[in-house]
C-alpha positions as CSV (number, residue, x, y, z in Angstrom):
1,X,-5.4,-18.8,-15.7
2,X,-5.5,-19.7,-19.5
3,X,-2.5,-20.1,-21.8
4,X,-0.6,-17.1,-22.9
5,X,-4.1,-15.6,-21.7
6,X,-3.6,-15.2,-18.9
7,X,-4.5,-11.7,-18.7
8,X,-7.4,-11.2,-16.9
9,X,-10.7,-10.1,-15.5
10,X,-11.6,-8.5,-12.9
11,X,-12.4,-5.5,-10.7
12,X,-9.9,-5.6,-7.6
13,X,-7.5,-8.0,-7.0
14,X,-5.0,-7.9,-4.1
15,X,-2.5,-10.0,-2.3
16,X,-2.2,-9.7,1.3
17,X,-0.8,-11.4,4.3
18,X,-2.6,-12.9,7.3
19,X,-0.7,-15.9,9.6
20,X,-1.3,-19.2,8.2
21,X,-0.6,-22.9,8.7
22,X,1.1,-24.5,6.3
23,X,-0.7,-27.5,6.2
24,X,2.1,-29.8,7.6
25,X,3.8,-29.9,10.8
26,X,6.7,-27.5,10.6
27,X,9.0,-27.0,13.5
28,X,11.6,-24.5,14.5
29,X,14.6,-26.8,13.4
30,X,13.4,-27.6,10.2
31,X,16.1,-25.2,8.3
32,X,14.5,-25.3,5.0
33,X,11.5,-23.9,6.5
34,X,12.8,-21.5,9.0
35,X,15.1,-19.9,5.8
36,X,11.8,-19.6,3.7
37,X,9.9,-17.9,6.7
38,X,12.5,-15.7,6.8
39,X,12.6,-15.2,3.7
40,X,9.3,-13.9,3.3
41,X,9.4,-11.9,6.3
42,X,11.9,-9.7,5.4
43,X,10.2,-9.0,1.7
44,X,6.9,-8.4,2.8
45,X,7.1,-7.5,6.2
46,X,3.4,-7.4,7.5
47,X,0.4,-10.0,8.2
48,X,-2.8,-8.7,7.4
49,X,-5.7,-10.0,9.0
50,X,-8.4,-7.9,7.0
51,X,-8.9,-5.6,3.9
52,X,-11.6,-2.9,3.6
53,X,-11.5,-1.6,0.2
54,X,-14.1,1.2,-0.6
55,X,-14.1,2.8,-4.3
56,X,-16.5,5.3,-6.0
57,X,-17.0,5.2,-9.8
58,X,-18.5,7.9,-11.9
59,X,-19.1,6.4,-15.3
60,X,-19.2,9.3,-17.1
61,X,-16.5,11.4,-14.3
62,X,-12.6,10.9,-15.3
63,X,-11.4,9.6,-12.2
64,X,-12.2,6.4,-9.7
65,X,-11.5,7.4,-6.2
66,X,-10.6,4.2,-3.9
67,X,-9.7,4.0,-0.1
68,X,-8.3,1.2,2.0
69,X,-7.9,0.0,5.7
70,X,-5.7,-2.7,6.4
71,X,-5.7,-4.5,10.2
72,X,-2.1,-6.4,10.2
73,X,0.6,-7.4,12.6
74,X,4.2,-7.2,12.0
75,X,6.1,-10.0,10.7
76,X,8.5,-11.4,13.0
77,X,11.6,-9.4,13.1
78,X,10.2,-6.8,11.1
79,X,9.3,-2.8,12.4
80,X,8.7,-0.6,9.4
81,X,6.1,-1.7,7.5
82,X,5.7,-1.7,3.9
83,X,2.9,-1.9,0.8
84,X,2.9,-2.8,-2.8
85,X,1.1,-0.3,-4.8
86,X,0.8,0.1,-8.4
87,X,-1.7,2.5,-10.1
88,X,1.0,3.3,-12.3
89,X,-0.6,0.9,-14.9
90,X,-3.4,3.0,-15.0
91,X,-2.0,6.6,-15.4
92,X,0.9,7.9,-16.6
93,X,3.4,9.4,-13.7
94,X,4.7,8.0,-10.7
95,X,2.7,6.1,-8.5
96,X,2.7,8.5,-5.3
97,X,1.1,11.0,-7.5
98,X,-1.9,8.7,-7.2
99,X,-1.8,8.9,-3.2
100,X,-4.4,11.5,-1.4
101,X,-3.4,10.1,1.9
102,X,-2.0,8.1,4.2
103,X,-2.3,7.7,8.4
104,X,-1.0,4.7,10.4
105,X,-2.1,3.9,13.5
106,X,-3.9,7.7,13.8
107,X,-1.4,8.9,12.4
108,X,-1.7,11.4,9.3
109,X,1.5,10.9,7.3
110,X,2.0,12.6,4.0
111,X,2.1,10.3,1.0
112,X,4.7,13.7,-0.6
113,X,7.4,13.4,2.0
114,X,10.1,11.0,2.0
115,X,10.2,11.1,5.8
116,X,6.7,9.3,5.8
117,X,6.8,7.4,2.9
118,X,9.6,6.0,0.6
119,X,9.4,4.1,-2.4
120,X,11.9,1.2,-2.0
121,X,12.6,-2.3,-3.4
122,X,12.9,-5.0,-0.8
123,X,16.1,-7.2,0.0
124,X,15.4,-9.8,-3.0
125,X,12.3,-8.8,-4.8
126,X,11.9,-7.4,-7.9
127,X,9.1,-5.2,-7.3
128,X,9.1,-1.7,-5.4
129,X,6.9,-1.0,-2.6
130,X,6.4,1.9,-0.4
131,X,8.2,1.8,3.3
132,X,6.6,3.4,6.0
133,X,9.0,5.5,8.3
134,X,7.8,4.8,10.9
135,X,8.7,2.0,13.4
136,X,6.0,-0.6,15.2
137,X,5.7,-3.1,17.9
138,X,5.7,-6.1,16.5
139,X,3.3,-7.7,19.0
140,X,0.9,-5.2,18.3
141,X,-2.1,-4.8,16.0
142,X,-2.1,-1.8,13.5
143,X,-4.1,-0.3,11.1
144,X,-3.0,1.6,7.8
145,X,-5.5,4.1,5.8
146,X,-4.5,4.7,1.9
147,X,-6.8,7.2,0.0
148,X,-6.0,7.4,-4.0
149,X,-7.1,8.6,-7.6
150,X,-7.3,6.5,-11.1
151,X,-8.3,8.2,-13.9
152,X,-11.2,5.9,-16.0
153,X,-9.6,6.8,-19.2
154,X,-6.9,4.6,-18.0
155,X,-9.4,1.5,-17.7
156,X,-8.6,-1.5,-20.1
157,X,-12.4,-2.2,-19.9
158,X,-15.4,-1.9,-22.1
159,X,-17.0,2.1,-21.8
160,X,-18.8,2.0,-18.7
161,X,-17.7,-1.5,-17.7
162,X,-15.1,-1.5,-14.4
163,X,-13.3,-4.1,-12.8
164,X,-10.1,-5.9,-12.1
165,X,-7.9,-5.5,-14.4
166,X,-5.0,-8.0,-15.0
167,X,-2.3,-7.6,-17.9
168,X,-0.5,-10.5,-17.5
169,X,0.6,-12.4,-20.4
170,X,3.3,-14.1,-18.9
171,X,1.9,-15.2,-15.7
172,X,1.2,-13.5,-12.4
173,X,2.6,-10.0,-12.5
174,X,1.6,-6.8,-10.9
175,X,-1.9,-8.4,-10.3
176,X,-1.9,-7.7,-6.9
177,X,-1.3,-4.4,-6.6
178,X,-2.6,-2.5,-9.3
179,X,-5.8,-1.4,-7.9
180,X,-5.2,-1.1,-4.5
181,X,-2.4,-1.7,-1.5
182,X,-1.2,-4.9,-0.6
183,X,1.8,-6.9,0.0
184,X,1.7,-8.7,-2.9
185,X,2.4,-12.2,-1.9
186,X,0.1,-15.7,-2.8
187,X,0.1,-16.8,0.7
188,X,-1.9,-13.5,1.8
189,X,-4.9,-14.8,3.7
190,X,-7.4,-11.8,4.9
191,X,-11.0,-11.5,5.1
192,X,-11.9,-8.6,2.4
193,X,-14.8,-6.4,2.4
194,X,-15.0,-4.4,-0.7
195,X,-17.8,-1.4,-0.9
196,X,-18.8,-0.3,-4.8
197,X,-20.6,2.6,-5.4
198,X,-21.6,4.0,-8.9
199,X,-22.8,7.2,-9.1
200,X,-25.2,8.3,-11.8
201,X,-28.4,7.2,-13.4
202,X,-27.4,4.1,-15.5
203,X,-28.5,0.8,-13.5
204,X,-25.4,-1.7,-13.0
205,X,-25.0,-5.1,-12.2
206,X,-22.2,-6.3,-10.0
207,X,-20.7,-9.7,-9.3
208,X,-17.5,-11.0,-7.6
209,X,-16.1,-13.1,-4.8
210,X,-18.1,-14.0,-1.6
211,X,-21.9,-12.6,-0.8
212,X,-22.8,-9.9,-2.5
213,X,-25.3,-7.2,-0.9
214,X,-27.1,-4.5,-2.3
215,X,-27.4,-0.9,-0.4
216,X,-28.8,2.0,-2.4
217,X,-28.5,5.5,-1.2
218,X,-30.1,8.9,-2.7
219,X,-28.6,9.0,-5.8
220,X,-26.0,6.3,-5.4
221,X,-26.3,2.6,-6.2
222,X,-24.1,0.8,-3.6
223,X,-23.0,-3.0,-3.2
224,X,-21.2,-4.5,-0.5
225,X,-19.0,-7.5,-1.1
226,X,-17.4,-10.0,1.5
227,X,-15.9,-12.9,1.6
228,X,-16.9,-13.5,4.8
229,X,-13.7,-15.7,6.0
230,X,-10.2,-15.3,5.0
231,X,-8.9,-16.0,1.5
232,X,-5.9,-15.2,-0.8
233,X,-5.8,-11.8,-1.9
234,X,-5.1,-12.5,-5.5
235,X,-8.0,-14.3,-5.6
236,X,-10.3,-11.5,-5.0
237,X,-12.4,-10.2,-8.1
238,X,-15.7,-7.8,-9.0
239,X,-16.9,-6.3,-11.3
240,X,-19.4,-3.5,-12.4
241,X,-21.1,-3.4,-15.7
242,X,-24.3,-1.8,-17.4
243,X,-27.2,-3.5,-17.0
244,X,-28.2,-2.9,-20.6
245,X,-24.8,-4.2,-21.8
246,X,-25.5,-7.7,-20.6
247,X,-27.7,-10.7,-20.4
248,X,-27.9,-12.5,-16.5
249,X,-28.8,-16.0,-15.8
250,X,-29.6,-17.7,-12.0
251,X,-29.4,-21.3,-12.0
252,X,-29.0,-23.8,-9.8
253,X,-26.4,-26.7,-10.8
254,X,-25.8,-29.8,-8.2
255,X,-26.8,-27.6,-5.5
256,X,-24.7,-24.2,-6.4
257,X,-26.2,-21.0,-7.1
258,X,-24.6,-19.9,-10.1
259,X,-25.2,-16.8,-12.0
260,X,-23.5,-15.7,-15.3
261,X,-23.5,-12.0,-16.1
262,X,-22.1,-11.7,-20.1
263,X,-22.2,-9.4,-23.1
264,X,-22.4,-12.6,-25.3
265,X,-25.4,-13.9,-27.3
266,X,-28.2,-16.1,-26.2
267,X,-26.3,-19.2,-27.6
268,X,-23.4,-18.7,-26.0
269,X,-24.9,-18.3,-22.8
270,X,-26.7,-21.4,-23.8
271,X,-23.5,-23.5,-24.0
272,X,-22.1,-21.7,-20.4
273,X,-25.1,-23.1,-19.2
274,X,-24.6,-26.8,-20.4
275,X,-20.9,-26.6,-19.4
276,X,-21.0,-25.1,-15.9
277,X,-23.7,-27.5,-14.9
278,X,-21.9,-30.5,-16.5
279,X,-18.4,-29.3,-15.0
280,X,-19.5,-28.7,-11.6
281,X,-21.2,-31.8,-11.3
282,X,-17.9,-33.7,-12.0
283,X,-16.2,-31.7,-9.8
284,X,-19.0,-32.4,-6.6
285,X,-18.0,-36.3,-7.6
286,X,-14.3,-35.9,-7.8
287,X,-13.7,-33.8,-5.2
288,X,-16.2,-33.2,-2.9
289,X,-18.5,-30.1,-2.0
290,X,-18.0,-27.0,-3.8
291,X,-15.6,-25.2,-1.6
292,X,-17.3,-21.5,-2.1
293,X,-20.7,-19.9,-1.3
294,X,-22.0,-19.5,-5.2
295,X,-20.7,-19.7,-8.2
296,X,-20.2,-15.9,-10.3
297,X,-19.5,-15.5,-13.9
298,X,-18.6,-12.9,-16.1
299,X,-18.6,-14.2,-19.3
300,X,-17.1,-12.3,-22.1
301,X,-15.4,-12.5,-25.8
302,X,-12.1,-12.4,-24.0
303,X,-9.9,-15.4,-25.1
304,X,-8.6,-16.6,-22.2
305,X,-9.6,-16.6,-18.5
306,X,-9.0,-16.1,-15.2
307,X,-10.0,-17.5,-11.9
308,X,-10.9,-15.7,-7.8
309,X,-12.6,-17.1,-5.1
310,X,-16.3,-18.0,-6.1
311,X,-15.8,-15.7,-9.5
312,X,-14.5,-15.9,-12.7
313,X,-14.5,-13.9,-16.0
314,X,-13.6,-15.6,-18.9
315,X,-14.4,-16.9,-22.1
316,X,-16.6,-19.5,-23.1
317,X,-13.3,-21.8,-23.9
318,X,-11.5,-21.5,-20.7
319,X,-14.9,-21.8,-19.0
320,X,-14.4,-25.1,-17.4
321,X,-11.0,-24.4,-16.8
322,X,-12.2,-21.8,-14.7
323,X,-14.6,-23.9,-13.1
324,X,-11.8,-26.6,-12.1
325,X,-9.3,-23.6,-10.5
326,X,-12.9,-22.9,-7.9
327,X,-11.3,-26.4,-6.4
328,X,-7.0,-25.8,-7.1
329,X,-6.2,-22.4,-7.3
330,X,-8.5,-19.9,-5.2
331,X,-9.5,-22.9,-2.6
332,X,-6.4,-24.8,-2.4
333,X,-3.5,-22.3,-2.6
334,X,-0.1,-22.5,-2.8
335,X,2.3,-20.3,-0.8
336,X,5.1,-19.0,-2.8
337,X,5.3,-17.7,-6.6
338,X,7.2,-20.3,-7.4
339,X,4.7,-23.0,-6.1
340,X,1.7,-21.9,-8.0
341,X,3.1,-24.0,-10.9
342,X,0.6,-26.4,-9.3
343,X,-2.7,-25.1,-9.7
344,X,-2.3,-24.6,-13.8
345,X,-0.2,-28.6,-13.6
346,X,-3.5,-30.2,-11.5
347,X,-6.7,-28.2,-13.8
348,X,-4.4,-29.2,-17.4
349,X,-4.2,-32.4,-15.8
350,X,-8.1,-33.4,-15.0
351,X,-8.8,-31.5,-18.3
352,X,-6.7,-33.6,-20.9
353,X,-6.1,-36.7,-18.3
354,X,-7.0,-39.6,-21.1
355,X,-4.3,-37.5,-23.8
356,X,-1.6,-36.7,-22.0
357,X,2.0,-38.2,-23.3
358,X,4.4,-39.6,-20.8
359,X,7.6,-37.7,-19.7
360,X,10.3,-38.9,-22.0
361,X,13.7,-41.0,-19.6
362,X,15.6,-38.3,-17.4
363,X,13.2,-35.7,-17.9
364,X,13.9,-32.7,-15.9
365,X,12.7,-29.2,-15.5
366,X,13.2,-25.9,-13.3
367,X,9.4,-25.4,-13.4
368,X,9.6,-24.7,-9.3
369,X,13.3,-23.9,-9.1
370,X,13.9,-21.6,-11.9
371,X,11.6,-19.2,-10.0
372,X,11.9,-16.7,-7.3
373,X,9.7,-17.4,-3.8
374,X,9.1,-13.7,-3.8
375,X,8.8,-12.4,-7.3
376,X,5.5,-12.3,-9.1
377,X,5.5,-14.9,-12.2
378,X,5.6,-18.5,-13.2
379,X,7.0,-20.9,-15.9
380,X,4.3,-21.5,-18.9
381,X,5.6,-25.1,-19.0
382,X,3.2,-25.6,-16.0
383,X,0.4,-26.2,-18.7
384,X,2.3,-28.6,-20.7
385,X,5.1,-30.9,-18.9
386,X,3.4,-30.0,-15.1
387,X,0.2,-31.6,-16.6
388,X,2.4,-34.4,-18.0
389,X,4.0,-34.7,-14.3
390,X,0.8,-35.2,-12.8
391,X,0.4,-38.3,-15.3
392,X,3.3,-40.0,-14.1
393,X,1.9,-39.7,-10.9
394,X,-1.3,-40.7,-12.0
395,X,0.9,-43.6,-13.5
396,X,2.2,-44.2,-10.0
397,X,-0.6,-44.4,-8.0
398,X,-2.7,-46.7,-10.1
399,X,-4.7,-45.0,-12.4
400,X,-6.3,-41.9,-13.1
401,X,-9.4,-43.1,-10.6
402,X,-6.5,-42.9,-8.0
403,X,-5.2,-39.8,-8.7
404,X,-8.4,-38.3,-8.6
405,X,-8.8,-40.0,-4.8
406,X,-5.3,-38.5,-3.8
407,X,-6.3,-35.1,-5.4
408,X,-9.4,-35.0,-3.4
409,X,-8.1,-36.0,-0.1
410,X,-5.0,-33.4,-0.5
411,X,-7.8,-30.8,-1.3
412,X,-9.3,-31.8,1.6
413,X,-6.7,-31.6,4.1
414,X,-5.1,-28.2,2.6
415,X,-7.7,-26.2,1.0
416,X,-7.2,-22.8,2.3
417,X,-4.1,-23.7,3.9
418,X,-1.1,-22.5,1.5
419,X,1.6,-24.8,1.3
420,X,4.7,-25.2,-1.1
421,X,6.1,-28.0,-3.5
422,X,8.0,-29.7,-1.3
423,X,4.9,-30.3,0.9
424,X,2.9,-31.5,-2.6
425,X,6.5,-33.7,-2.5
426,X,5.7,-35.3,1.0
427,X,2.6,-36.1,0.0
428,X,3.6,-37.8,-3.7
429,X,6.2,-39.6,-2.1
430,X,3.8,-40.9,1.4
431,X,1.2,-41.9,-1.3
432,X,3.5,-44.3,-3.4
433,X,6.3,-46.2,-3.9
434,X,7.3,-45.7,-8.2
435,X,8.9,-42.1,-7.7
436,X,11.2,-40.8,-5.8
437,X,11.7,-37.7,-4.2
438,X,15.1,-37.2,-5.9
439,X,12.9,-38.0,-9.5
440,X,10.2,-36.4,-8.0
441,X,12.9,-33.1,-7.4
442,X,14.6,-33.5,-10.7
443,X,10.6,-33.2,-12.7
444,X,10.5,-29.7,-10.8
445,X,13.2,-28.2,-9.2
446,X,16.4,-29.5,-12.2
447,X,19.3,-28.8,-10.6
448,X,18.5,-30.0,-6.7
């Protein structure tokens, strides 16, 4: 993400739930932990282990018909399980009136009846969500089915142009959930397999997260994509545009396959060009291989950016900060909305490094703490003081050369594994001797 723009791209985005280590040793009499745990468990209820998303887009029809299986397991001490859905951002009306239907397990339920389904808002979270009535073993696997409806004139995309669609001027809100079901949480790890079909004669192009494949049928152009191993849901992006709307480049840069899809003009793909090949080179050097299969780009007029797993669409501005979040962000993730203050802190960081200004004496913030583990959003500051916070650590350490070092190591040892702030704590405070954890605590949480 970008600034106030934050706002972003993409086609589908999601946030779902599979079992994951945290990336340090927890055990069951660590109290902190075990609260958190349950925490989560009682908001989102379900692990999901995969995502099948299939949607069918008529470009010049007036509604986008989407379906969904989700494979999960109950969280522990959890039975009914829940969703987050939110097409209400895209049509007018409550958001079971988007819902054709709905079976569990076999099951047909009717996504009508309050019996089967009930919109509710979970102990502690801000956002409603849809409970299933029906109780599960917990020990067993499951499998939910969601059909629904969008209309396209509700798209917030260029005529013709479809794909993930993120308001979100304030930081992460509703951005996992708005185009299909999920449980709406950053820790969500599942393997997704997303199916596009267009329909009609216009040739597209699509790009997003993981391998892409192509598989016409009579009369339909078809695209399967899959990220092949498990990854945070809200890092999960495509998109679908007219061939004849945009310009495509294939290039090869340190060894990644990158492609940039964009509506801008030769000289501006020029430039994305020149900075995606200078950026990922740095990156190789700082921190190692590039942690996805290729490298996707939608590159647009839009202001701001926003990153996914292997993808991007942004601007030519935010392109490198893109570029950095491939590495801390959608590889290195953290597990709570009130830890991804991290991700924004670490890219502002390695960006403006050599002009940061020092924390002023007793500094303290509520970056971390003034936010909810549960509810979508985080503090802005992350940009400014959570860049200047990864100084004084840089400070700490030695240098930036050092920083750099611990950065790549900690990438190394928890990419893909979501973990929280007080593990990035354990780590500042095992890696030197200058801070604290109390100052370390005071930077982030305030009022610890």
């Amino acid at each position: 993400m970008r600034g106030s723009c934050v706002a972003a791209a993409g086609a589908i985005a999601l946030t779902l739930l599979a079992g994951c280590s945290l990336g340090r040793e927890e055990t069951a009499t660590d109290p902190a932990s075990d609260a958190l745990d349950a925490r989560l468990a009682e908001t989102f209820r379900i692990d999901v282990s995969e995502l099948d998303v299939t949607y069918d887009f008529w470009p010049r029809g007036s509604r986008i018909r989407g379906s969904a299986v989700l494979r999960f397991k109950m969280r522990p001490g959890q039975t009914r399980p829940l969703f987050h859905f939110n097409p209400i951002r895209h049509a007018a009306g409550p958001e079971r009136a988007m819902l054709r239907s709905l079976e569990l397990d076999g099951e047909p339920l009717d996504p009508l009846d309050e019996e089967d389904l009930r919109r509710v808002r979970p102990l502690r979270s801000g956002e409603p969500a849809f409970e299933v009535q029906r109780e599960l073993a917990p020990s067993d696997a499951h499998t939910l089915r969601v059909s629904w409806s969008i209309p396209t004139r509700d798209l917030r995309a260029p005529a013709g142009w479809f794909y993930t669609d993120f308001d979100d001027t304030v930081g992460p809100k509703n951005e996992t959930e708005a185009w299909w079901p999920t449980i709406s949480s950053p820790e969500e790890f599942a393997r997704h397999r997303i199916h596009l079909r267009v329909h009609g004669d216009r040739r597209y192009t699509v790009l997003g997260s993981g391998v892409i494949r192509r598989r016409d049928a009579a009369g339909v152009q078809a695209w399967d994509l899959d990220t092949e191993r498990p990854v945070a849901s809200h890092t999960v992006m495509f998109a679908a545009v007219p061939s004849d709307q945009v310009r495509t480049a294939q290039f090869d840069a340190s060894g990644v396959e990158v492609r940039i899809v964009s509506d801008r003009s030769p000289a501006i793909m020029k430039r994305a060009r020149a900075i995606t090949r200078r950026t990922i080179a740095r990156l190789l050097d700082d921190f190692g291989p590039f942690p996805m299969p290729s490298m996707q780009i939608l590159l647009t007029g839009w202001g701001g950016g926003m990153e996914y797993y292997g993808a991007t669409r942004t601007g030519i501005g935010a392109l490198e900060h893109e570029l950095v979040h491939m590495y801390f962000g959608t590889a290195t993730v953290n597990r709570t909305w009130r830890d991804i203050w991290f991700d924004e802190a670490v890219v502002e960081w390695w960006q403006r490094r050599d002009r940061l200004a020092p924390l002023r004496p007793g500094f303290k913030s509520d970056i971390v703490g003034g936010r909810s583990v549960v509810q979508p959003g985080f503090d802005e500051a992350a940009y400014g003081n959570g860049a200047r916070i990864f100084g004084e650590i840089a400070r700490a350490l030695g240098g930036n050369r050092e920083m750099i070092a611990f950065l790549a190591d900690l990438h190394r040892r928890r990419a893909f594994e979501p973990f929280t702030t007080d593990d990035f704590i354990d780590d500042v405070v095992a890696a030197q001797s200058k801070i604290d954890r109390a100052e370390l605590e005071r930077w982030l949480f305030a009022t610890r």
